[in-house]
DRENLODREN-31052 format. One record per residue (C-alpha): chain; residue number from 1; x, y, z. Coordinates in Angstrom, 2 decimals, m for minus. Layout:
BEGIN
{node A NUM {X Y Z}}
...
END
This chain:
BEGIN
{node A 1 {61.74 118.93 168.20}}
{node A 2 {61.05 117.11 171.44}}
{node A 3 {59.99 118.59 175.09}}
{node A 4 {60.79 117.81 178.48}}
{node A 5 {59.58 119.01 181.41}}
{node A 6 {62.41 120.64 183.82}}
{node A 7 {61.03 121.77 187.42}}
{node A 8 {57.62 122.52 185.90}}
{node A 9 {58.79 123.74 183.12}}
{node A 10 {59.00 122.63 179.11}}
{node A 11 {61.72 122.47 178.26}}
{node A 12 {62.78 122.30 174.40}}
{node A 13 {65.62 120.40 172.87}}
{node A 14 {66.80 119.23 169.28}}
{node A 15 {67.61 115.82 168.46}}
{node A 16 {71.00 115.06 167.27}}
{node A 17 {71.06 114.42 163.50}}
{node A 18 {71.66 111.22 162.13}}
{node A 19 {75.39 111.48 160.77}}
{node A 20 {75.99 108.23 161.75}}
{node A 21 {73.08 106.05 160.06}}
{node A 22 {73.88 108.01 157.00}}
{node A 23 {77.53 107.27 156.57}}
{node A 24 {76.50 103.68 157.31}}
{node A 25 {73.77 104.24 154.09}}
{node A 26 {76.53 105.17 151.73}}
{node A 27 {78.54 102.10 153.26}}
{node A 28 {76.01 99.66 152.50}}
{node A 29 {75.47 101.40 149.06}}
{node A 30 {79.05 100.83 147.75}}
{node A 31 {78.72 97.38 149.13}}
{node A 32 {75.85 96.94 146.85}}
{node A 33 {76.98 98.19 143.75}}
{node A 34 {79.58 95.50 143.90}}
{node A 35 {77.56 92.56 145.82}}
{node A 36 {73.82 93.43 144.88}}
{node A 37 {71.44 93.07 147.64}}
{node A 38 {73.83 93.90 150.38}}
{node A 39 {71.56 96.55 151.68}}
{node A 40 {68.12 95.06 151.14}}
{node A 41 {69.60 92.08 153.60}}
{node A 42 {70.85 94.88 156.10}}
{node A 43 {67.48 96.15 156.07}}
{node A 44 {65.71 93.01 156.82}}
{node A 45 {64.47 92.62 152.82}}
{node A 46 {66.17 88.94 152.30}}
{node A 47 {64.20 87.45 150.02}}
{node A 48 {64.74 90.63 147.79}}
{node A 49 {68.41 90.33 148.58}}
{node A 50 {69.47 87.10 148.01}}
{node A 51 {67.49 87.37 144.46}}
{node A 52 {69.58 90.06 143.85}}
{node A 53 {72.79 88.25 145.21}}
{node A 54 {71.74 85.31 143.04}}
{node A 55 {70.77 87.35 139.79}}
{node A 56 {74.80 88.64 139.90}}
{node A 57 {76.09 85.19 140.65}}
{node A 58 {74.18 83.85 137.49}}
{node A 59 {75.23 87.03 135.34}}
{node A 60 {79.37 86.55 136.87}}
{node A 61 {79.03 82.80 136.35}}
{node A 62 {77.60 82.70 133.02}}
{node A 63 {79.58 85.47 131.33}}
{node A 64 {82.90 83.53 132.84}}
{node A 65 {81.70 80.09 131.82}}
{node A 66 {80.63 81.76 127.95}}
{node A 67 {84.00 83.12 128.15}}
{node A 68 {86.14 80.39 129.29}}
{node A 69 {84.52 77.50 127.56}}
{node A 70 {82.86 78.67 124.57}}
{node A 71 {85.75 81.46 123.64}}
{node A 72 {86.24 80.12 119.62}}
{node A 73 {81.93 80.66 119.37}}
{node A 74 {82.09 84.27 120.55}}
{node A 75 {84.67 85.35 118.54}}
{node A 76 {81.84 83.85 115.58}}
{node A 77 {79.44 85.54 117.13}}
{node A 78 {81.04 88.84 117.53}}
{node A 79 {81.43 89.24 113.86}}
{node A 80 {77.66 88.87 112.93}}
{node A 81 {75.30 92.55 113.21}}
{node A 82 {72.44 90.64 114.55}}
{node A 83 {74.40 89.20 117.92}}
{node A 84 {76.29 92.47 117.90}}
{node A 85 {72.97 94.47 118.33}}
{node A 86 {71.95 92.36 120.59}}
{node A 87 {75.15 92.47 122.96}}
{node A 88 {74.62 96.16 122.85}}
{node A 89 {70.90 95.76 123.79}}
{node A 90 {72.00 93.37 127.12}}
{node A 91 {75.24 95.69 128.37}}
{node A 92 {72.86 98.61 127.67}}
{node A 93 {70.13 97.11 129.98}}
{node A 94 {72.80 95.88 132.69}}
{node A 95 {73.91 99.21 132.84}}
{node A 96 {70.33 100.66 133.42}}
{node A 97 {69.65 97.80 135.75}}
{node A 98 {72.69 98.17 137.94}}
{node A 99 {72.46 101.50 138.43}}
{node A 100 {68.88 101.28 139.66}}
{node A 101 {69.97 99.01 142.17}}
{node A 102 {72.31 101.10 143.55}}
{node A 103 {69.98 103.78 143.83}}
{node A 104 {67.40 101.58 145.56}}
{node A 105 {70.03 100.13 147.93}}
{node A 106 {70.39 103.77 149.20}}
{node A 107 {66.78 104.43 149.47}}
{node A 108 {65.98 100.83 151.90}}
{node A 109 {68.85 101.95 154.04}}
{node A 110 {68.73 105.66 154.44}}
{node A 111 {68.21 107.18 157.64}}
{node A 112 {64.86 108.87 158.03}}
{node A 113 {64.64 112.73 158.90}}
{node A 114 {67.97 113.77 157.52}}
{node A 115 {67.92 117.49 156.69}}
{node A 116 {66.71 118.76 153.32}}
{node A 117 {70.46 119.65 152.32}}
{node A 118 {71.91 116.53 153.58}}
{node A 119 {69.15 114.61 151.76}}
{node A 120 {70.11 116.39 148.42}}
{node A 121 {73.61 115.91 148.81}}
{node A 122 {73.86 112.05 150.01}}
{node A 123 {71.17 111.89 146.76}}
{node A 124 {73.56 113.22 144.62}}
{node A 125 {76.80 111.10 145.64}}
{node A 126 {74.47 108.13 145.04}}
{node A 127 {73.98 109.19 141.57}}
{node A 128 {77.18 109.83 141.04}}
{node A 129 {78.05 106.59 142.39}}
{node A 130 {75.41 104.99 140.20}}
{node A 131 {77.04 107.07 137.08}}
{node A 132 {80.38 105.61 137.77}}
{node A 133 {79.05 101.86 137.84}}
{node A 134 {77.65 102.38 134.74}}
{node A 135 {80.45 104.18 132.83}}
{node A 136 {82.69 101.04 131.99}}
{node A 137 {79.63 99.36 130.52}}
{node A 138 {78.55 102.54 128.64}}
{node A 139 {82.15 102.42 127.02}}
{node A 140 {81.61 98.59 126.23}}
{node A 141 {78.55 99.18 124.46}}
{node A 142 {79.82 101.68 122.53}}
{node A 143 {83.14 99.50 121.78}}
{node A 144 {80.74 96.96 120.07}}
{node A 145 {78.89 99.89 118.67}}
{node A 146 {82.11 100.46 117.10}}
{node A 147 {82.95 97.11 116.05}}
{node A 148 {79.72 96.72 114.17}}
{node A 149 {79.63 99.88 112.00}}
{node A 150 {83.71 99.09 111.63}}
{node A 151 {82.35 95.42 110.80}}
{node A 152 {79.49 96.31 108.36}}
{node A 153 {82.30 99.45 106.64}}
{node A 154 {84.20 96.99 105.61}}
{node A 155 {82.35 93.94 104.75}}
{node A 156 {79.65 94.03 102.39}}
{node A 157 {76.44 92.33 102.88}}
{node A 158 {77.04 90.06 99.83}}
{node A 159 {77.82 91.94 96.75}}
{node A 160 {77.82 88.95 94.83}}
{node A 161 {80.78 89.84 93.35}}
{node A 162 {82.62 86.99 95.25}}
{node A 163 {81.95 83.20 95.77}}
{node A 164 {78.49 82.52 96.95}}
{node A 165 {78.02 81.67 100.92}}
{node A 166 {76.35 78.77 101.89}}
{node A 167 {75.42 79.90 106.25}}
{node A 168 {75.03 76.87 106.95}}
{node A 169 {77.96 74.83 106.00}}
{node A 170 {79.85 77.29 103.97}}
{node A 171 {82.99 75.16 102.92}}
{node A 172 {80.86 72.12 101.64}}
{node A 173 {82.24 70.77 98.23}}
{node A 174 {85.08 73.69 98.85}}
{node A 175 {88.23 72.47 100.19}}
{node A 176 {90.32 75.03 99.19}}
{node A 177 {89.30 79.27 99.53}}
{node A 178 {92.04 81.67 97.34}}
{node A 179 {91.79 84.95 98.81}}
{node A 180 {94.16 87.64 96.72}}
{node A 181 {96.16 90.03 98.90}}
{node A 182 {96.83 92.89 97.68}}
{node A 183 {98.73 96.04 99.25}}
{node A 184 {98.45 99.24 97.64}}
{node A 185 {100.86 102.29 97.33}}
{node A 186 {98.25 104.80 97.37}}
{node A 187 {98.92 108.12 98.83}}
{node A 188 {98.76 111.91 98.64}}
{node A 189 {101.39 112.07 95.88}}
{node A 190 {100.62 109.51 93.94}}
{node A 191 {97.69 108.82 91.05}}
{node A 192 {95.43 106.18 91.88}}
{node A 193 {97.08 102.74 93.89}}
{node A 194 {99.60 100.23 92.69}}
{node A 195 {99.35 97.35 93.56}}
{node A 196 {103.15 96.62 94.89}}
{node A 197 {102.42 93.25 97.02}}
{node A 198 {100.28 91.05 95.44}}
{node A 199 {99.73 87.36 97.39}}
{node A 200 {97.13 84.38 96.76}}
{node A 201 {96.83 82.91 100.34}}
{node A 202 {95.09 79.62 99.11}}
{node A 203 {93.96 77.80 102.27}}
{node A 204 {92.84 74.61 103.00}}
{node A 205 {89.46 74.71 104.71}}
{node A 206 {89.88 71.32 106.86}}
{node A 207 {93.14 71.63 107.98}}
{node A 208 {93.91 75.34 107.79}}
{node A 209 {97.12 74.32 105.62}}
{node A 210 {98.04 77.33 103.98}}
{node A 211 {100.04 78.49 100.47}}
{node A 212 {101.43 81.73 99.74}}
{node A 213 {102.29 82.58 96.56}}
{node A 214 {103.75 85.86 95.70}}
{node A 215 {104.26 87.66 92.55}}
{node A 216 {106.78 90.17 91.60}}
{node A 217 {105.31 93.75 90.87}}
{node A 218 {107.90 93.96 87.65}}
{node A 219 {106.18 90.96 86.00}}
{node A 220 {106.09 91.76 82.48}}
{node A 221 {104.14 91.41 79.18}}
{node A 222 {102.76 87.99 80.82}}
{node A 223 {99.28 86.29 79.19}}
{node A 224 {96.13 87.52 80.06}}
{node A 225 {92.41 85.67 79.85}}
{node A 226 {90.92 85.43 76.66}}
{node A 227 {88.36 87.56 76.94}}
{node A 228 {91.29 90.66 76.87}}
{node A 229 {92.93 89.30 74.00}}
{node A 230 {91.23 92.37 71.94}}
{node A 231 {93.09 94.78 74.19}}
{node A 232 {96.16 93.21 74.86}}
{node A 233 {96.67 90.17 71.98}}
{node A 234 {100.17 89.98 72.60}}
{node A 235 {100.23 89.80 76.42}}
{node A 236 {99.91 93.18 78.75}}
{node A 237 {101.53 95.77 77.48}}
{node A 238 {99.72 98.21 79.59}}
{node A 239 {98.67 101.42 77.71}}
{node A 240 {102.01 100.72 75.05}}
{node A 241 {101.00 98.71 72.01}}
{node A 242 {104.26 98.08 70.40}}
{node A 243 {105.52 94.73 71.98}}
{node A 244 {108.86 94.95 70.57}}
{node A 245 {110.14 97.85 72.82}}
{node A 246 {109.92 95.90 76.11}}
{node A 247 {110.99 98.63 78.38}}
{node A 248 {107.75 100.24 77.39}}
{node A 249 {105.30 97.62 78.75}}
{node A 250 {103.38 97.88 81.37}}
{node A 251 {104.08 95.91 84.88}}
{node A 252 {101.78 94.09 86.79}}
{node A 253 {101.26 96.33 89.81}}
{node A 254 {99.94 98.98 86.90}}
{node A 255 {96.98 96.84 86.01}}
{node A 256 {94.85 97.72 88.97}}
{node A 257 {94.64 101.83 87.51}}
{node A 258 {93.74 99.89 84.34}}
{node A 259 {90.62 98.74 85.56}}
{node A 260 {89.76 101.56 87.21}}
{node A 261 {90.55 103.72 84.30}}
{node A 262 {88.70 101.13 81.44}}
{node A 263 {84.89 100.56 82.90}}
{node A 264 {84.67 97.94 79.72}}
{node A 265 {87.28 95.76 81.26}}
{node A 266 {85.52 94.86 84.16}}
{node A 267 {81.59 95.97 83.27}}
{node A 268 {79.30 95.61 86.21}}
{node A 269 {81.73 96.96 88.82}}
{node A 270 {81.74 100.03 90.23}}
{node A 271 {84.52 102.52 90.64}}
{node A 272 {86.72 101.76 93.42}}
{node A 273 {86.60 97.89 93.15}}
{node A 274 {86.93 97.44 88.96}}
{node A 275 {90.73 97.70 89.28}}
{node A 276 {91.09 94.60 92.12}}
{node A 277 {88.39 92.52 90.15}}
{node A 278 {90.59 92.87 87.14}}
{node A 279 {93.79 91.63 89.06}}
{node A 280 {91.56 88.50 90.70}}
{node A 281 {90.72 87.98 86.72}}
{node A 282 {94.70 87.80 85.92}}
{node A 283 {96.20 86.47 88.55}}
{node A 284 {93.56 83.42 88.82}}
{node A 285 {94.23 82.95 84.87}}
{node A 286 {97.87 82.97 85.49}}
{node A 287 {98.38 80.53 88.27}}
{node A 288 {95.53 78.22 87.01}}
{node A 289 {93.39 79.27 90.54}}
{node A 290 {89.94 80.26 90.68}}
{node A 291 {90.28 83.58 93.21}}
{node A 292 {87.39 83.69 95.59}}
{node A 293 {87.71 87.11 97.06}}
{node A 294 {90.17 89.66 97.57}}
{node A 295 {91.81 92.24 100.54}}
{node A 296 {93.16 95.39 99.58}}
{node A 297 {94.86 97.40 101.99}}
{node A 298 {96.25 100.56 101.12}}
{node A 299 {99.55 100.85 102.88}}
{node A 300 {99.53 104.68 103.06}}
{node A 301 {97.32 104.01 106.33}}
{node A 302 {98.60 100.71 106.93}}
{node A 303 {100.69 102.45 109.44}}
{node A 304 {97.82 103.89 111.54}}
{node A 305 {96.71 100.27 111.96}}
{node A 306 {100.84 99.68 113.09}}
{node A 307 {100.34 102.58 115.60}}
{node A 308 {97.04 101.62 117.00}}
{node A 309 {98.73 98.01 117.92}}
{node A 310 {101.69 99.57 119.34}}
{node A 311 {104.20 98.84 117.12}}
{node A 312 {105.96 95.60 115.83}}
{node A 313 {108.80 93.99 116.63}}
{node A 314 {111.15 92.30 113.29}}
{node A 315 {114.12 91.48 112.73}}
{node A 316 {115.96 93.64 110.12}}
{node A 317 {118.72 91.29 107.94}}
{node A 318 {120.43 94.75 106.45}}
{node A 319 {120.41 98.31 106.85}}
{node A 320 {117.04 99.70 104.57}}
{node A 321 {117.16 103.36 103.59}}
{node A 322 {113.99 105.04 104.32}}
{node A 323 {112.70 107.31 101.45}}
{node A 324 {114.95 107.94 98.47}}
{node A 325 {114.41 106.78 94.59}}
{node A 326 {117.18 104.91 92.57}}
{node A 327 {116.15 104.89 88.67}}
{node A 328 {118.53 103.01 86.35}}
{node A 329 {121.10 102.17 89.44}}
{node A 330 {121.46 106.50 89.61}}
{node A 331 {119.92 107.70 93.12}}
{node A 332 {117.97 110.83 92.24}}
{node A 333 {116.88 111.01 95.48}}
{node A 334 {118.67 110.55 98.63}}
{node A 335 {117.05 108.51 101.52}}
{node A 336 {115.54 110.50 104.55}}
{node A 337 {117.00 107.88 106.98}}
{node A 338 {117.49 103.93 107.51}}
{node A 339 {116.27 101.10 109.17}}
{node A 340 {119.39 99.60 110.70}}
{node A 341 {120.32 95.93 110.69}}
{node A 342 {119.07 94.01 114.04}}
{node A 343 {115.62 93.32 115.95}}
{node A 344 {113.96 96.34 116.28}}
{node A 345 {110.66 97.36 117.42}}
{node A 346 {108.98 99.71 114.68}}
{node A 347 {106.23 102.10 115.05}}
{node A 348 {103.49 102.12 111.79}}
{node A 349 {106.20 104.36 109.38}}
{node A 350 {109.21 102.51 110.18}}
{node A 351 {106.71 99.04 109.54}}
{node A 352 {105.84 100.77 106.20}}
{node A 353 {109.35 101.31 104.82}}
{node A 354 {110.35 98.01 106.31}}
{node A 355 {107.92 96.98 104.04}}
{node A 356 {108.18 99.08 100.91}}
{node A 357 {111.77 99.45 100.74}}
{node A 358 {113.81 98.10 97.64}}
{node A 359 {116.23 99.84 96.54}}
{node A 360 {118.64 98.03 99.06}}
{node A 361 {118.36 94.71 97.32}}
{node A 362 {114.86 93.78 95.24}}
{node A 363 {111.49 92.93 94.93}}
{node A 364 {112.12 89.61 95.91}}
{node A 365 {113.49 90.59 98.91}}
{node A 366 {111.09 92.55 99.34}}
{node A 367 {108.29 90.13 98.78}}
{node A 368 {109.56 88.07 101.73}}
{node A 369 {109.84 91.16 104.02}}
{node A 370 {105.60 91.69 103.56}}
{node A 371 {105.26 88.27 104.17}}
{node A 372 {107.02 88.49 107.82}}
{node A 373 {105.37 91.90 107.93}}
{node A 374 {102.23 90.02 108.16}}
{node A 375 {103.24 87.37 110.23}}
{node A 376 {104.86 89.40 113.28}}
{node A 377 {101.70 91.76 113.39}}
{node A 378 {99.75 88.64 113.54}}
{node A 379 {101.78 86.69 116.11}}
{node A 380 {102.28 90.41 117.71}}
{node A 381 {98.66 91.45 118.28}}
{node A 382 {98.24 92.13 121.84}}
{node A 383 {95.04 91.84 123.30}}
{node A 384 {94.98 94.31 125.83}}
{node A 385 {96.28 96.82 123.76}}
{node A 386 {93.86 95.94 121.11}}
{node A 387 {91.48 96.76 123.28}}
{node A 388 {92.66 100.11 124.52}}
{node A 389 {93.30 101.59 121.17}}
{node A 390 {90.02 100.34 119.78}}
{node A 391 {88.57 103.22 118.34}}
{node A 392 {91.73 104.29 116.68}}
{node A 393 {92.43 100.70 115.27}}
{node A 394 {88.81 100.56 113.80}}
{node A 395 {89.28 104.55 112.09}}
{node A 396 {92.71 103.37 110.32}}
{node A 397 {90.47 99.97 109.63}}
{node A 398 {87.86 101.33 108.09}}
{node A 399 {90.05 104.24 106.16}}
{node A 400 {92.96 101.39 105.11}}
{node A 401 {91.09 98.32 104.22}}
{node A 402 {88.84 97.51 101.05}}
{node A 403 {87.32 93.65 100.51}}
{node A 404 {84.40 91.78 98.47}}
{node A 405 {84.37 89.48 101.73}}
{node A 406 {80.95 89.08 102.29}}
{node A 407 {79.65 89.03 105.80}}
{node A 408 {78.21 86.10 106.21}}
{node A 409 {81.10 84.47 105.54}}
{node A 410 {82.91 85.51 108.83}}
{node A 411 {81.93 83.40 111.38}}
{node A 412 {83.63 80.85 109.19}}
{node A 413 {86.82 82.22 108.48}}
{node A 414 {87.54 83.33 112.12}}
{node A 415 {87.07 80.11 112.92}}
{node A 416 {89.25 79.00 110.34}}
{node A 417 {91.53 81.20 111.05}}
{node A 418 {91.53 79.56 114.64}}
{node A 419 {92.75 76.41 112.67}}
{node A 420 {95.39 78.20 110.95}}
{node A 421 {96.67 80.06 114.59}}
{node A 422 {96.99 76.51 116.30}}
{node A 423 {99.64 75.20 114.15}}
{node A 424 {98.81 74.95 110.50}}
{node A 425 {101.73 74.75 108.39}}
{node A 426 {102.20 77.99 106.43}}
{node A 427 {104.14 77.92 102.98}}
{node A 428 {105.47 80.53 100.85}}
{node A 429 {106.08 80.00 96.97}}
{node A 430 {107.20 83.12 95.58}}
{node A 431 {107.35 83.27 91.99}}
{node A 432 {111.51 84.32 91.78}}
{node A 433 {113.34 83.53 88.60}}
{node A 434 {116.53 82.79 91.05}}
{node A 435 {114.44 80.07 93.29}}
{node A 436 {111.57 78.82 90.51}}
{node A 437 {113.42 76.56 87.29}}
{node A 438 {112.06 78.43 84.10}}
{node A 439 {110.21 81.26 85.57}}
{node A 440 {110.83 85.08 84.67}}
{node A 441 {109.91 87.83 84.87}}
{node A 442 {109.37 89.37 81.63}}
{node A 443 {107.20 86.80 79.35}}
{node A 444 {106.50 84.41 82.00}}
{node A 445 {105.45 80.54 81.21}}
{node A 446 {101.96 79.95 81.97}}
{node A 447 {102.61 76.37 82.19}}
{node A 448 {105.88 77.66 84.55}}
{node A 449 {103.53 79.12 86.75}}
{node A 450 {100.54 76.86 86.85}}
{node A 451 {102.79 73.70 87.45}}
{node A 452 {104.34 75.70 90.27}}
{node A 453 {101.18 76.48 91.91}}
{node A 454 {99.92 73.71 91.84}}
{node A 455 {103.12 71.66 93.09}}
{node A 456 {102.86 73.97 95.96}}
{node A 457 {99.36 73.49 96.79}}
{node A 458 {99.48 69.65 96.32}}
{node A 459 {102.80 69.56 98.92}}
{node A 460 {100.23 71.77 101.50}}
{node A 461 {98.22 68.95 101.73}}
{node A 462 {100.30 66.29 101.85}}
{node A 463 {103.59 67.18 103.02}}
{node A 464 {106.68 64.76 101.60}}
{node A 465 {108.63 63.41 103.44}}
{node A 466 {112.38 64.29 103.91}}
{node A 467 {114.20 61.95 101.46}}
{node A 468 {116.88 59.98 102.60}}
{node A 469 {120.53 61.05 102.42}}
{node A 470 {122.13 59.02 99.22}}
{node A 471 {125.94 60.07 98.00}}
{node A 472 {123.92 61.52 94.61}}
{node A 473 {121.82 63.35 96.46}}
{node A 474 {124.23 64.83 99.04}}
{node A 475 {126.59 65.40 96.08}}
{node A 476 {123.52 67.22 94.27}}
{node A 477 {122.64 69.42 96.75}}
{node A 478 {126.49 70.76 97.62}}
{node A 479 {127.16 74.12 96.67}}
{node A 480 {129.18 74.26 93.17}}
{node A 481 {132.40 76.47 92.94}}
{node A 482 {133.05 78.43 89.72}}
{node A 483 {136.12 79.29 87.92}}
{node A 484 {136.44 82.67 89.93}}
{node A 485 {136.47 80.72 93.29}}
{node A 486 {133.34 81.41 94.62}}
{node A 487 {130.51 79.26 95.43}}
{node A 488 {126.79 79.40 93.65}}
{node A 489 {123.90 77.06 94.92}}
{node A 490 {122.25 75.25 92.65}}
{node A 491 {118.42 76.58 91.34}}
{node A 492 {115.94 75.02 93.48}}
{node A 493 {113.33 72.88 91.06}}
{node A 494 {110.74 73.50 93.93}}
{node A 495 {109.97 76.94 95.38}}
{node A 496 {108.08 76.20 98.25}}
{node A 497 {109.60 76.99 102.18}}
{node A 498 {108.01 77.38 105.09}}
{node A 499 {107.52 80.90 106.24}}
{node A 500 {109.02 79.82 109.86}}
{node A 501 {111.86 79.18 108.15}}
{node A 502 {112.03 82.32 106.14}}
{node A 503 {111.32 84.29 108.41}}
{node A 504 {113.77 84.29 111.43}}
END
C-alpha cells in the first residue's frame, strides 16, 4: 500500500499486481527446461548460466557422439547388470537434476510480492512443469529396469552347465560356437513340450559364417551316446523296448519328456532343463558336434513375442490349414481356418501355424518354413516399435524363452551377431532323405550324418567355387524323365543352400 498526498490530504492507493513479470517467469521457465540457464542469464546470473548452458551441451553432445560412433559398444554394454544399474543410476539423477533446475529457474526470475494465491498457483504449474520434464526419463529408467530383470530371467549367471566363458577374449582357441535351437509345442493341452523344431546354428566366431542344420522331428530309432546304451542298446526306442515293431518307437521330438521324466539320464540337472541337456547330449553325438549351449522357446507364447513386434510379414508358397489333425492320411479333425497362398503380414497366431503347420505337405517343409520364420522376424524387427511395446515384448520374453546362455557371454555374441547382420553367409543343411544321399529317417547313418555336417560346416568356411559348365556336368544336372512322362531331379549329394535362396 502506498500514500499520496491529494490537497492536504493522504491519500491511499494499491499498486497494480505484477501479472506481467509473472507470465514472463513462467516464459523464461519453459525456456529453461529445454535450454538450461536461460533464466539465470535473464536475471543477470551468467556465470551460473552459461555453466548450465554448457553442462547440457556436454550431456546432448556426448550422449549423440556415444550414440552415433560407438553404437556396436552400447548394444555390449546394455546387456551386462553392472552398466545397466548404472544407466539407471545416471537417467535417475538427470531426472532429479533437471527438474531442480527448472524449479530454480522459476525462483531467480519470479516477480517479488505476488499474492499468496498467485504464489501457490504459479508454484504449482512449475512443479508440474518440472514433473513433466522428468516423466520421459522416469519411463527410460524403468525401460532398462526392465531390460535387466528381463536380462538376468533369462540368462543365468553361469550355471556351468554350458561351455566355460573366458570375459576377456571369450572365442580364443574357439572358432566355431554350436548353439541347439529348439522350439517347443508346449501348451495348455498338451503334457510336457516336444520338441518339434530342433536346429544346430554352428557359427563361425571370426567371420560370423553360419550353418543350419535341421533335423526332422520323426527321426527314428537313430544311435544314441554310449553312456545310454543300458537304456536304449538298440537305438531310441523311447519308452517301447521291442525294436522289431517300428511303428512303436519313439521319435526324436519325444526325447526331451524323457529327460525330464528319467532324473538318471541326465543327473545333476534340475527339472525344467534335464530334458534339453539330454537332446544337446544326442544331437551333438549324432552329427559328430560338440553343442555349447542351447535356446528353447516354447512356441505356445512365441506368438506374444509376434504380437509385441507387430506382426511379420512372409510369403506363404500354399494355402496352410490352421488347426485340424490328419492321423494315417484320415482328418479326424477339421482345420479352424487357413493361411492362404501369397505375402501376407501375420499377427503372433497366424506366425505360429505358419510355423507349426504340416499336414499340408511335411516336416520338411515345414523345417524350412521355421527357418524363414526366424529370418523375417529378424530382418523384420522394427526399432521403434521395439521400443514401444517393450514391456510386453520382455513379459512374452521372459514367459517363452528358456537358455543355459550364460551372461557373461553376451557382450560377445551381440557383437557377433553384428557380424552375422552385416552380411555373413547363412546356410541351411537340413537332414531330408529326398535332398541328403543315404540319409533317413528311421535308422539313420551316423556316418550319413556326421559326413554331412561336417561337409556343410567345412563349405561355411570356405565357400567353393561355382564349377565350370562341362557337357557331363550340364548333362548331369538335367532333370531325368521317367517312363510315365514326367520329370524327377536327380538327389542332390550335397544338402547345403543358402537360406536367401530358400527363402524367397
Amino acid at each position: 500500500m502506498a500514500r499520496r498526498l491529494d490537497g492536504g490530504r493522504a491519500v491511499s492507493r494499491r499498486e497494480p499486481i505484477p501479472i506481467a513479470g509473472l507470465w514472463r517467469a513462467l516464459g523464461l521457465t519453459v525456456a529453461s527446461s529445454f535450454v538450461w540457464g536461460v533464466a539465470h542469464i535473464w536475471a543477470g546470473r551468467r556465470a551460473v548460466g552459461f555453466s548450465l548452458m554448457g553442462l547440457l551441451a556436454v550431456i546432448i553432445f556426448g550422449a549423440a557422439t556415444a550414440g552415433l560412433a560407438f553404437q556396436e559398444k552400447l548394444k555390449q554394454l546394455v546387456v551386462q547388470g553392472f552398466w545397466l544399474n548404472v544407466i539407471i543410476a545416471g537417467i535417475l539423477v538427470l531426472a532429479v537434476v533437471w527438474a531442480l533446475i527448472v524449479i530454480r529457474s522459476f525462483q531467480v526470475v519470479r516477480p517479488p510480492g505476488l499474492p499468496t494465491a498467485m504464489r501457490v498457483v504459479s508454484g504449482a504449474l512449475v512443479v508440474i512443469m518440472a514433473l513433466m520434464i522428468c516423466t520421459p526419463l522416469v519411463y527410460a529408467a524403468n525401460a532398462t529396469y526392465v531390460l535387466r530383470d528381463t536380462l538376468s530371467s533369462i540368462f543365468p549367471g553361469d550355471d556351468k552347465s554350458g561351455a566355460a566363458v573366458n570375459a576377456s577374449n571369450p572365442w580364443k582357441n574357439k572358432p566355431r560356437i554350436n548353439v541347439l535351437l529348439l522350439g517347443g509345442d508346449g501348451g495348455k493341452d498338451r503334457t510336457g513340450i516336444r520338441t518339434d523344431s530342433m536346429t544346430v546354428a554352428s557359427i563361425d566366431t571370426k567371420t560370423g559364417n553360419t550353418v543350419l542344420l535341421s533335423l526332422p522331428r520323426s527321426l527314428q530309432k537313430f544311435p544314441v551316446p554310449p553312456r545310454l546304451h543300458a537304456k536304449w542298446p538298440y537305438g531310441y526306442t523311447g519308452d517301447a523296448p521291442d525294436p522289431q515293431h517300428p511303428g512303436s518307437v519313439g521319435l526324436l521330438n519325444e526325447l526331451y519328456i524323457q529327460g525330464e521324466q528319467h532324473p538318471e539320464l541326465e543327473p545333476g540337472y534340475k527339472k525344467g532343463t534335464r530334458g534339453a541337456h539330454l537332446l544337446e547330449d544326442v544331437i551333438g553325438y549324432l552329427l559328430g558336434l560338440k553343442m555349447d549351449y542351447y535356446v528353447l522357446v516354447n512356441l505356445d507364447g512365441f506368438k506374444d513375442i509376434v504380437n509385441a513386434m507387430g506382426g511379420v510379414t512372409v510369403h506363404i508358397e500354399k494355402r496352410l490349414p490352421i488347426g485340424g489333425e490328419i492321423v494315417n492320411g484320415v482328418q479326424t479333425r477339421p482345420p479352424t481356418g487357413y493361411l492362404p497362398a501369397g505375402t501376407h503380414h501375420l499377427n503372433g497366431s497366424q506366425a505360429l501355424w505358419y510355423g507349426r503347420s504340416r499336414d499340408a505337405d511335411d516336416d520338411f517343409h515345414r523345417m524350412d518354413r521355421q527357418k524363414c520364420l526366424m529370418k523375417d522376424i529378424a530382418d523384420q524387427a522394427d526399432p521403434q516399435k521395439v521400443v514401444t511395446n517393450f514391456q510386453k515384448l520382455a513379459k512374452a520374453a521372459k514367459n517363452t524363452i528358456s537358455t543355459n546362455i550364460p551372461a557373461a557371454l553376451l557382450p560377445a555374441l551381440i557383437k557377433l551377431s553384428s557380424t552375422v547382420k552385416k552380411g555373413a553367409d547363412i546356410q541351411s543343411t537340413p537332414f531330408n532323405p529326398g535332398k541328403l544321399v543315404g540319409f533317413h529317417v528311421y535308422e539313420p547313418s551316423l556316418t550319413v550324418m556326421r559326413r554331412a555336417t561336417t561337409r556343410a560346416i567345412a563349405n561355411s568356411v570356405a565357400p567353393k567355387p561355382p564349377a565350370a559348365a562341362t557337357p557331363t556336368a550340364t548333362a548331369s544336372r538335367k532333370s531325368t524323365t521317367t517312363a510315365a512322362g514326367t520329370t524327377k531331379k536327380p538327389a542332390s549329394a550335397g544338402s547345403a543352400s543358402s537360406l536367401k535362396n530358400i527363402c524367397h
